[in-house]
N, C-alpha and C positions, 0 to 999 in steps of 0.2 A: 504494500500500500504506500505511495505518497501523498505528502500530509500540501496543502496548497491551499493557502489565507486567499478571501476575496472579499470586491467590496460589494453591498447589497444595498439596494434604497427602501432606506427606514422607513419614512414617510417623503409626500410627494412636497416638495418648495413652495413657499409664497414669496414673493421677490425673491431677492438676491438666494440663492442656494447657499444653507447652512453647511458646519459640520453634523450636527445632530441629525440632518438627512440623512447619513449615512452609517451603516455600522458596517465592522472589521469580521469576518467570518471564517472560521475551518472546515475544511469536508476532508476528506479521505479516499484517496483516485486507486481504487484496483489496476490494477494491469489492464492493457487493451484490450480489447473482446475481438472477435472478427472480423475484420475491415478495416479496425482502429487504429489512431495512434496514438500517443501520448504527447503531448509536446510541453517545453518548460520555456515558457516567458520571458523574453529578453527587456522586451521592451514595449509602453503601450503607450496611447494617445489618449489625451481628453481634445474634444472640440466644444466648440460654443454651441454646435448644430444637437448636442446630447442635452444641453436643456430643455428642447421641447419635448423629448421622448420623456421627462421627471413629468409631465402632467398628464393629466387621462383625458385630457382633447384629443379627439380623432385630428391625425395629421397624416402626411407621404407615408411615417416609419409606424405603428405602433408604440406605445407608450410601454415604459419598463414597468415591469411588474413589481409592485412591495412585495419586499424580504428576498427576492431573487440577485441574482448575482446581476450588474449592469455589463452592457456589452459597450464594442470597440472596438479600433483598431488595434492591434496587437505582432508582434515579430518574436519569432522565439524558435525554437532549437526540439527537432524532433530527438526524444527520448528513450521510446520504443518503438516499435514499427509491427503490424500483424495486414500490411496493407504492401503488396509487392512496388510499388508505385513510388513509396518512400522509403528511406531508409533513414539508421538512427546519426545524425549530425546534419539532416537535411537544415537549410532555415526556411522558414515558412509564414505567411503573414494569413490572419485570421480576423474576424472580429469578436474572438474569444480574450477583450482584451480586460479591464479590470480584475486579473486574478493572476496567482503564480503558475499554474499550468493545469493541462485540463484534456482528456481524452475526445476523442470526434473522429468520428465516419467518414473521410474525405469523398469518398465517390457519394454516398448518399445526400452531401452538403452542395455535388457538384450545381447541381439542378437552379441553387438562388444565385449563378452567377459571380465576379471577377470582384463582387461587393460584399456575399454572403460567403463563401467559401473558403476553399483552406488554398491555398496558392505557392508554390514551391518557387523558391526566388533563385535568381541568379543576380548576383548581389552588383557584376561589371567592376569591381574594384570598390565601388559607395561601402559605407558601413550600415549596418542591419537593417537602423533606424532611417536611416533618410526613405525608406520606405512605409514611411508613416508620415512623410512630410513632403519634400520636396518630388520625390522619387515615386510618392502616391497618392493618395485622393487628395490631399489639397492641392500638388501641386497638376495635377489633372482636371482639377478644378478651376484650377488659374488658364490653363491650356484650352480647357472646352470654352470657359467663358469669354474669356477674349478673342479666340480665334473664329471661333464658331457664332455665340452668341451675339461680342457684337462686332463680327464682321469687320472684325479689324483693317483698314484700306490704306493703302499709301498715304500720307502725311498727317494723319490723324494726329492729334493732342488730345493726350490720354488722362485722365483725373482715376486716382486711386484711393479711397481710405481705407485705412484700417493697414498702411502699404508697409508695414515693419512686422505685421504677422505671415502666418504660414500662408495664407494664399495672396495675400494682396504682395508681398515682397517677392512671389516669383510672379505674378502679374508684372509686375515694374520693369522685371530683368528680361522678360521676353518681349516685354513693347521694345525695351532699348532694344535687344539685339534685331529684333526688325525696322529700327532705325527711326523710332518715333520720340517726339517731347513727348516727356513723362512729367507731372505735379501729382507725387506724394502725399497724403495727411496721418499725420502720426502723434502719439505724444508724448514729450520729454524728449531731452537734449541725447541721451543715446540712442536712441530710434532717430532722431532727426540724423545724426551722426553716419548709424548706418544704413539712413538711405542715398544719403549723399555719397556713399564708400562706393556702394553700389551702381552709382551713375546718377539717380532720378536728379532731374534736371531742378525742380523746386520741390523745396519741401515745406509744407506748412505743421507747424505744432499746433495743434489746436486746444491746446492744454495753456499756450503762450496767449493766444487771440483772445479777444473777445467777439468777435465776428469772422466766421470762417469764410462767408458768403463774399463781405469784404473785400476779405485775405484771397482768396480764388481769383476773383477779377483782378485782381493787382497784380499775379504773376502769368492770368491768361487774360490779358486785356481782349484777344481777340474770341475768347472763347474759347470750349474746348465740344472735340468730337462725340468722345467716347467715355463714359463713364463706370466703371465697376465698384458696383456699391455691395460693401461688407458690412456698414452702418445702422444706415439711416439718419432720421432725425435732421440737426439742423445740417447737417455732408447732403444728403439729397436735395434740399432746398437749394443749397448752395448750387449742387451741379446744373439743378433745372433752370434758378436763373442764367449759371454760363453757357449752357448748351447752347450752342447752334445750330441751326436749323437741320434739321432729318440727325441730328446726334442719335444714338443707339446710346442704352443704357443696359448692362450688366447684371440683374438682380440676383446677387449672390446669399447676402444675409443681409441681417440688419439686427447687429447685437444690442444696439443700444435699445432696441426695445423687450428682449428676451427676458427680461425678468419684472417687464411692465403688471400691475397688481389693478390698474384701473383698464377704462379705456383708452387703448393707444392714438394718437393724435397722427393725422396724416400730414402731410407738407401743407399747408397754407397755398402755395401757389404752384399746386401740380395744374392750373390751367393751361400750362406756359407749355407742356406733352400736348397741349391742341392744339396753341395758337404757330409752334416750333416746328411741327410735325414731327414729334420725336415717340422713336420706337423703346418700349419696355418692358424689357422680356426676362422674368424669374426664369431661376433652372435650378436643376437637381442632378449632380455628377451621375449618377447612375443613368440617366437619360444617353448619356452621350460616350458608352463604353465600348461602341463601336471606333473611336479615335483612340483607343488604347496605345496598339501599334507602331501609329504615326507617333504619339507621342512619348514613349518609351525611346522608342529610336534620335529623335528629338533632343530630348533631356540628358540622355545617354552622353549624344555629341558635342552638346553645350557644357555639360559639368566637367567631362574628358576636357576640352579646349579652354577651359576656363571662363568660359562667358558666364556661366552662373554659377551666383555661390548660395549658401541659405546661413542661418542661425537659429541655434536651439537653447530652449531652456530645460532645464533638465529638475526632476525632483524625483528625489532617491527612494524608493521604500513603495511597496504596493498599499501601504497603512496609511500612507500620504496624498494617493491620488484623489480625494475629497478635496485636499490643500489647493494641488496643483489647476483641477478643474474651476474651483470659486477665483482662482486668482484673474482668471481670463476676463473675467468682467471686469475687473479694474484695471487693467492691461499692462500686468505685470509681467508680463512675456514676450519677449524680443523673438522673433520667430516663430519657429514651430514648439509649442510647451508640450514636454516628452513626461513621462514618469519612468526610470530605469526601476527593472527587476530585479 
């Protein structure tokens, strides 16, 4: 038997996500049964996108079950093996992630896709983790939305918030390497720091302003194209008034309303998507996993040539990742926020 701590949702959040949401748990993993394999936890992800799944509104995913173990991305290191397909040192990425390690059926998981399944990695020289970051759904995310969603076109000027996290900071770095003005929004002097390391041509701290709306017109006097919103709130207003005309807009998230307790407020002057002609299109990675490929291959040859880098935050201990998940709301995270195993 292996002994393997998880974390399980207590009760469901009101605002901001407690610790007390959460409790520390033991179970007891038998050996693999038939098909199975065991695998041990190197490394997991909290996202902002795991908040919605803590309440029992119907949404895209299902809501997490009280007292159950919560899910996620995960990378970690097969164990045991009773499945020909893997063997014991494979790495593997799963979303068996909140827990030290955990038995699963890979061929019977095969069925929920590149999102739900167990995935045998060929790591290209990366380390384990950047396949929880740059190397995967966020950074696949940043790939589908700006290329695909909004039609990214020669001399676009590109507005990004949220541009020092896991997807907005590889958004930044693939507008650069297809050769476009990039304006940043980020907050605090070491996000400002390293979006500037990275290239983006302005960066605004919106922690420094009192008007971000402002602040935007002042470095895009002439407006900008393209917008990828990870926000909300006053970042969207801001983009609507600079958009110009037929602008395409990104609808990635929008954190700043995720742990809203009343009615959420919508932009004040979303008339300006009529009077602009501007197109606004939400998406869901999983939508667009048909670009896998292309962008695997992609990402591959920008990290190899050095045009893209990333940044991670790290927090140690599977006991901690309550800590590391609440911290994302106050955007204590430079990058991709990882939890090591």
């Amino acid at each position: 038997m292996t002994t393997s701590r998880e974390i399980r949702l207590k009760s469901r959040p009101v605002g901001v996500p407690a610790v007390d949401n959460f409790e520390l748990a033991s179970v007891e993993l038998p050996p693999p049964g038939d098909g199975e394999i065991q695998v041990k936890n190197l490394w997991m992800s909290v996202d902002p996108y795991m908040r919605g799944r803590m309440t029992d509104r119907k949404s895209y995913v299902p809501p997490f079950e009280l007292g159950k173990a919560l899910q996620g991305g995960a990378v970690g290191e097969v164990t045991a093996s009773n499945d020909p397909d893997f063997k014991v040192g494979d790495i593997v990425s799963s979303m068996f992630g909140w827990r030290e390690a955990y038995n699963a059926n890979p061929k019977a998981l095969a069925a929920a896709g590149p999102m739900g399944g167990i995935m045998k990695l060929s790591t290209h020289g990366m380390p384990p983790q950047a396949f929880l970051g740059v190397a995967g759904m966020p950074g696949m995310t940043a790939y589908a939305g700006l290329l695909r969603v909004a039609a990214l076109k020669e001399g676009d000027i590109v507005f990004v918030s949220a541009a020092a996290g896991a997807v907005g900071s590889v958004v930044c770095q693939i507008a650069k390497i297809k050769g476009h003005t990039v304006i940043g929004s980020a907050g605090g002097p070491e996000k400002v720091a390293f979006l500037k390391e990275i290239g983006v041509d302005h960066v605004i701290d919106y922690k420094a302003t009192p008007d971000v709306t402002a602040e935007l017109a002042k470095v895009a006097p002439k407006g900008i194209d393209v917008y990828f919103e990870n926000v909300g709130g006053v970042h969207l207003e801001a983009a609507l008034n600079s958009a110009r005309p037929f602008g395409r807009f990104a609808l990635c998230g929008m954190i700043s309303q995720y742990n809203e307790t009343g009615r959420p407020t919508g932009p004040a002057n979303i008339i300006q998507a009529v009077g602009k002609s501007l197109r606004l299109e939400g998406f869901i990675v999983s939508n667009h996993y048909d670009l896998f490929p292309a962008f695997v291959r992609d990402m591959a040859d920008w990290i190899n040539s050095g045009k893209l880098t990333w940044k991670e935050t790290v927090v140690e201990g599977v006991d901690r990742a309550p800590e590391a998940f609440i911290k994302l709301f106050s955007g204590e995270n430079l990058g991709k926020m990882l939890v090591k195993l």
